[in-house]
N, C-alpha and C positions, 0 to 999 in steps of 0.2 A: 521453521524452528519454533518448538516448545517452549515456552520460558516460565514455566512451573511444573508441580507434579502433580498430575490429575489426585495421585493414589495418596497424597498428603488431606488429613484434612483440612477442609476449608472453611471462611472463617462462619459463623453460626447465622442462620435465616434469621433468629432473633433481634442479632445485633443491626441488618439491615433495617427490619419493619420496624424499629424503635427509633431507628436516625431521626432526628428532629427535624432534615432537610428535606423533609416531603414534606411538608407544608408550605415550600416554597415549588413545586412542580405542577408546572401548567399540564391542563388535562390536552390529549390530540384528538380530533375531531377529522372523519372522512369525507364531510360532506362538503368538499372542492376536489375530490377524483374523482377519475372515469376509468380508472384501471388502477391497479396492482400488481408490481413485479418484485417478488421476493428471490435472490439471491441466498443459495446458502453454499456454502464452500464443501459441506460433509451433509448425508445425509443423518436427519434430525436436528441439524443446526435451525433449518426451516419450523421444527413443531416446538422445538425450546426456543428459540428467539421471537418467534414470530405466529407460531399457532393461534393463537387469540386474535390476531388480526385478521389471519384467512380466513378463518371464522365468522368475522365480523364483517369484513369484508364482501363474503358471501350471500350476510342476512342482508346485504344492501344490495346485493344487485350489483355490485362494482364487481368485474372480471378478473380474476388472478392469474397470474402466469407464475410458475416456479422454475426457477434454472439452480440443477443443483451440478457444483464445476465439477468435482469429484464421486467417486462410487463409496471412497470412506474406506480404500484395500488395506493399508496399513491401521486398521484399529487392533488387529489382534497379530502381530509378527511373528508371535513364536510361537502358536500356535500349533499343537501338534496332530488336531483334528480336521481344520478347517485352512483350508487353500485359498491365498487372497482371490483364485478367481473363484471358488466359492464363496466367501465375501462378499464379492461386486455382486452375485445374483441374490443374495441373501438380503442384502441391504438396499438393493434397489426394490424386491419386493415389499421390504417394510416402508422406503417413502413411499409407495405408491396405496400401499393402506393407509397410510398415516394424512396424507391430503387427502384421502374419501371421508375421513372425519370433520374434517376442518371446509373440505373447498372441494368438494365430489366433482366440480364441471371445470375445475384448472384445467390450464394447462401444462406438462412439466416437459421442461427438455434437460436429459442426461448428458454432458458434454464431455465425459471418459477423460480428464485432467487428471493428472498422479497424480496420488493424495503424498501430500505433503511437502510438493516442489509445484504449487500451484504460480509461485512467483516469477518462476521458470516459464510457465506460461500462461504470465496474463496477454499476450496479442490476440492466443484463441479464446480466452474470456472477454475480451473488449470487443472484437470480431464477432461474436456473438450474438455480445448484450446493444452490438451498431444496428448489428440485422434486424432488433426488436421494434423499432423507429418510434421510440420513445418520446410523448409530446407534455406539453405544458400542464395536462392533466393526468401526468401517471404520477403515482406515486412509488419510488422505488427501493427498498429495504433490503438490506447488507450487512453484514457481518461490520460491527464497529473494527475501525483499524486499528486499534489500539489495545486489542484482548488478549496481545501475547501469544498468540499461534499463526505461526508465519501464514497457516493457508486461510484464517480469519480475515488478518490485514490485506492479503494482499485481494482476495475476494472483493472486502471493502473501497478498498483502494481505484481499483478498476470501476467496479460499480459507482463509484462519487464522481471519478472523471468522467463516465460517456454522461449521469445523469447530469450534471452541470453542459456539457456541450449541447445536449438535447432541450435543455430547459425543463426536465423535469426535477420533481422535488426529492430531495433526497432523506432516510430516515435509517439510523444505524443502529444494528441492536445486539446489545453485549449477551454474552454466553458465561466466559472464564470470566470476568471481572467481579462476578460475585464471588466466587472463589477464590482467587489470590490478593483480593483487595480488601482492604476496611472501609466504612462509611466517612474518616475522617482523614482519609488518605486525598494526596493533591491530585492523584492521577486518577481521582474518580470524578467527573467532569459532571458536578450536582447542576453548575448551571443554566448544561443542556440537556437538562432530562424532557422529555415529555413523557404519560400515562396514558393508556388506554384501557379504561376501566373495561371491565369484561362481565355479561349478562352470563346467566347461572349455563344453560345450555351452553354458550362460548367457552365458558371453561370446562366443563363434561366434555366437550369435542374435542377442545386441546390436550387433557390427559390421555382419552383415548389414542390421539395420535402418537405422545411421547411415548405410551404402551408400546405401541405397534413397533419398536425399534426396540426387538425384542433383542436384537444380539448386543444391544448396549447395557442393555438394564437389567439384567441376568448372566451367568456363564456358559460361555458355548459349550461347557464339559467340565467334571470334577478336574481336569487335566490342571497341572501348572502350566499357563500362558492361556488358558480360555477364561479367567478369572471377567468376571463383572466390571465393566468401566467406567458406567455412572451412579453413583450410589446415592441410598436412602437420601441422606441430608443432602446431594447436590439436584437432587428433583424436588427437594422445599424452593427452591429458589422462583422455579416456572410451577407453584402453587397456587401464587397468588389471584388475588381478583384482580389483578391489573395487569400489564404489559408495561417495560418501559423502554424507549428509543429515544436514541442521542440525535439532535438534533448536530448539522455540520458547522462549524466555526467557520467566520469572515474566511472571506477570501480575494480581496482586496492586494495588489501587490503592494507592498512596504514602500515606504518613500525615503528622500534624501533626507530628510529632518529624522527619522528613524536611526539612519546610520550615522548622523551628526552627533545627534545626542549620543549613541552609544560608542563613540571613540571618545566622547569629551573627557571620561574618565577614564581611559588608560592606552597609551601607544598598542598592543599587543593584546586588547580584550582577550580571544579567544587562546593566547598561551603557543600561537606559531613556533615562536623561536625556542621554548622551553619545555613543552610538554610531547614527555616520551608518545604521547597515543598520537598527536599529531608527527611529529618525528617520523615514524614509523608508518604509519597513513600515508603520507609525501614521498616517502622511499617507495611504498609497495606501487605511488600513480606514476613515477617516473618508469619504477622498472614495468609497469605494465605496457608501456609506449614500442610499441608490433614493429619498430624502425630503430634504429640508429638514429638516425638523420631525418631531418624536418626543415623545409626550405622556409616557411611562411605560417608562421602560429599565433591564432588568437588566443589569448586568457580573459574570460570573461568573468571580475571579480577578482581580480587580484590581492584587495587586501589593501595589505605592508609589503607585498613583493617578494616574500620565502619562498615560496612556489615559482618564480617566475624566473628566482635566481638560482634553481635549478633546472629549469628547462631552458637557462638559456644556453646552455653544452650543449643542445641536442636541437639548437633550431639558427636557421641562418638569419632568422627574424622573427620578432616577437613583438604584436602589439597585445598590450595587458591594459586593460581597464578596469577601472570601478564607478561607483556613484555618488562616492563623498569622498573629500579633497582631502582630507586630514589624513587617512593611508595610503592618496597617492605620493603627498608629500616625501614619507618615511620611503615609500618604494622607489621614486626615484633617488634618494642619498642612496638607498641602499644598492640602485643600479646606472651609479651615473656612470663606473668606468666601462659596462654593457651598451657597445656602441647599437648596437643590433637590437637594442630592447626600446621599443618606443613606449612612455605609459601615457596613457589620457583620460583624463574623464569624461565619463558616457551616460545617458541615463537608458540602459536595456530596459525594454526592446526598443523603446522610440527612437534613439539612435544607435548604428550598427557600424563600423570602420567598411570602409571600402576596399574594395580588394579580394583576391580568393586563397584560402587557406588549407592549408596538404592537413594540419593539426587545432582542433576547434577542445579548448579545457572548458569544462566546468565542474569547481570542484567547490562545494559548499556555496552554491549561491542559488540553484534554480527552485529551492523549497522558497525564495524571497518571492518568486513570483506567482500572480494568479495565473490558474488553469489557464486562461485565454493569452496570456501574457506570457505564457512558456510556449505556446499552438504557435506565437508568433516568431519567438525566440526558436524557435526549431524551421520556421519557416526560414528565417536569416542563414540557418546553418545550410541547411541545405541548399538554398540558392549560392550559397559562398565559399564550398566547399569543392575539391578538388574531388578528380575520377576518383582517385586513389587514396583521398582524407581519410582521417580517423578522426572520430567524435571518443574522448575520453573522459569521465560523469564519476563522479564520488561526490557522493551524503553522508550527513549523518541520519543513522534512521529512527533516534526516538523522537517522541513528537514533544514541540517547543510551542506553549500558549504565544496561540499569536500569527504564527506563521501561516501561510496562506494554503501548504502544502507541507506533506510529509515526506523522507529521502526516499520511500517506496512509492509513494505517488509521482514524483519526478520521473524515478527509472521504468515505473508501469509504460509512463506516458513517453519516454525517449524507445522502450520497446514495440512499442505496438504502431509508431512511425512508420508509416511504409516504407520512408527514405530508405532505414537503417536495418542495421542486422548486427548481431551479438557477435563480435569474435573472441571476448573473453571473459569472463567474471570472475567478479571476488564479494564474497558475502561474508559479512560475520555480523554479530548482535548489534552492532555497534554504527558500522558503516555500508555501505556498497558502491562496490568500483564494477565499471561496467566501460568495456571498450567495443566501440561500433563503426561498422563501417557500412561502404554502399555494397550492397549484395551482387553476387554473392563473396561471403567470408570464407578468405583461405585462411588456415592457419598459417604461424609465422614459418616452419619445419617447409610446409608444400609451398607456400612463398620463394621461400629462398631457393627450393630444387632440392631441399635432403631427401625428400619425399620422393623425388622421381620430374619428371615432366609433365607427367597425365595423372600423376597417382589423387 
């Protein structure tokens, strides 16, 4: 998902190079790797984000590897000349010019991912980026997840997780952000900038390569739909002498003094009982539930207990937990005549309820925890889940200063579990619901026999 229009102008190069906040941006330095793994989700996201680095990278003798997930088929749709599988051959021709500019002895691997339902499949992008065997001295660059193009994030997204489980470093680098953002916007995240200045040849290298992507930065044909898709003023941007990459925010899981303070002011912080987007959100995770009936359900995160006093129709037992006491309070008034609903407090992952569960929830909580501390929390699940459980996951997906994880980082990482398998999604700008089970996934229809026996 898009979440601007390329074809609007965007805001002026001027107003960026004037920002006063580059006086506070620390310069990056290579000399603590031994490799290079640039991720880019479209091809040329590699020579605009990251060209100046391959570049440089090269003059050093450090090894680059490019993995680009998609071939970039959907840049021109309506196209009335050019076939997206002429596309894929057109555009894979131009990265493979475009890195003889920058990084002639790369290496690139094409990994044929739709363009534009990348989030679909990040398991064969984390499968991938597992194969590469990523150590303490690579350094690995990704599409920031926060740039407003769903196959940006979720590129990003994947790549942050294997590079944090490998120990390597990770470094994110925006694309759209200059375009739909101001210098004095909050979502422009000054504090983790870092720079890499660029010598006169590094930058001659990196134009040439953005050249080389020739069906972006010109018209495939006078035709209406082959129109030009990066324009003038949006290649001022990858002009400069510098390069700039977002460094990744803590990632530390939140604690109980976190959740303390944040109920001390108000029963209902987040608007459970009142606000129609959650309303509605709560409606679509129950009706997503692949059963009627649920013998044995964990809720991890309860709250205040809205959610738990909706699943308790649908389960012959329900333990719901949280990690601060002040919503379990409200949850049990709210569920004492719920003989069936046990609540307790727990501090996940370090403690897990005993017992095996047909229904495991997690709905707004697993962005609380760090990457390692969700590896574990997935480990609980699946040791404690039944043949036949279903794992049921909703986030919210814009990203919250602070949090260890984003709702697309969670469900990257609950996809690409080998335990599980997708039996259903829901996506929208906002949130993701994701229902999973142990493979393989029938649907509900060949579940029940409407399908047939074998169908």
């Amino acid at each position: 998902m898009v979440k601007f229009d390329h074809r609007q102008k965007g805001t002026p190069e001027d107003e960026w190079l004037t920002a006063p906040r580059w006086q506070e941006v620390p310069a990056l330095t290579l000399s603590d790797f031994r490799r290079l793994v640039v991720v880019s989700a479209h091809p040329d996201d590699e020579s605009l984000g990251a060209g100046g680095l391959m570049a440089h990278a090269t003059h050093l003798g450090v090894p680059v590897h490019l993995v680009v997930a998609t071939n970039g088929e959907a840049s021109h749709p309506a196209s009335p000349t050019t076939s997206p599988e002429e596309i894929v051959l057109l555009r894979r021709s131009e990265v493979l010019k475009a890195v003889q500019m920058v990084a002639p002895l790369a290496t690139v691997d094409f990994l044929d991912l739709p363009d534009g339902a990348l989030a679909e499949h990040a398991s064969e992008l984390t499968a991938h980026l597992e194969s590469l065997q990523f150590s303490e001295g690579t350094l690995v660059v990704a599409p920031w997840r926060q740039d407003r193009h769903g196959d940006h994030e979720a590129a990003g997204a994947v790549a942050a997780r294997v590079a944090r489980a490998r120990g390597a470093q990770l470094l994110e680098y925006p694309v759209w952000m200059w375009h739909w953002a101001q210098p004095g916007d909050d979502d422009v995240p000054w504090s983790r900038f870092v720079t890499l200045a660029l010598e006169r040849d590094e930058r001659s290298a990196k134009d040439m390569a953005i050249s080389a992507h020739e069906s972006q930065n010109a018209p495939l044909s006078d035709a209406a739909g082959d129109e030009r898709l990066l324009s003038e003023q949006f290649h001022e941007y990858f002009s400069r002498p510098f390069e700039v990459f977002i460094t990744p925010v803590g990632s530390r899981t939140l604690t109980r003094e976190f959740f303390d303070s944040f109920y001390s002011g108000s029963e209902d912080p987040w608007g459970f009982e009142t606000r129609w987007y959650e309303i509605r959100k709560r409606a679509l995770t129950v009706a997503s539930l692949p059963r009627p009936l649920f013998a044995s359900a964990l809720e991890v995160g309860c709250s205040i207990g809205v959610l738990t006093a909706e699943l308790a129709g649908r389960c012959a037992e329900i333990i719901a937990t949280d990690i601060a006491e002040q919503p379990l309070s409200l949850a049990r008034k709210r569920l004492i005549e719920q003989a069936h609903v046990t609540v307790v407090r727990a501090d996940t992952p370090l403690e897990w309820p005993e017992g095996t569960f047909d229904l495991v929830v997690l709905s707004e909580v697993a962005y609380y925890w760090s990457p390692e501390d969700l590896q574990l929390v997935l480990e609980h699940i699946e040791a404690s889940l039944t043949d036949d459980g279903v794992l049921v996951a909703c986030h919210w997906r814009h990203p919250v200063e602070g949090y260890p994880e984003t709702g697309d980082e969670v469900h990257a990482a609950l996809r690409a579990h080998p335990a599980f398998e997708v039996l259903s999604e829901h996506r929208e700008e906002d949130f993701l619901l994701d229902v999973l089970v142990r493979p393989p996934a029938r649907s509900v229809a060949r579940e029940t026999g409407l399908l047939g026996h074998d169908a």
